[in-house]
C-alpha positions, 0 to 999 in steps of 0.5 A: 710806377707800375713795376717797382720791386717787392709790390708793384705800382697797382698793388700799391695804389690800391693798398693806399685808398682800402686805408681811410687816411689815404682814400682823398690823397692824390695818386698820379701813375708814371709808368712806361706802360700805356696798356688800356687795360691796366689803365682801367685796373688803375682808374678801378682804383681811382687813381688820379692821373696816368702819365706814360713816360713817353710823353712825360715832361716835368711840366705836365706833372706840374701841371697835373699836381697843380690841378690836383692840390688846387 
């Protein structure tokens, strides 16, 4: 998520892929925000899925790890 205490979702994610171990490993964003903008912060940091909670269901996040560990 995007707003996490102590570091938020963005700082996470991109502290994740600048670590080697961490660069392949799917990242997939659940957060009430459905901003443009901080999309694009995430997709900067190859993020690899945006889901806004409004829409979520545990269906698509399934779907969305399926297609991400094949």
């Amino acid at each position: 998520d995007i707003q996490m205490p102590r570091m938020d979702g963005l700082t996470f994610a991109d502290n994740l892929r600048k670590r080697e171990k961490y660069r392949s490993t799917p990242i997939i964003v659940v957060s009430s925000t459905d901003d443009e903008a901080m999309r694009r912060k995430f997709n900067d940091i190859d993020v690899n899925s945006f889901i806004i909670k409004s829409e979520f269901e545990r269906g698509n996040l399934l779907d969305e790890v399926r297609t991400l560990i094949g």
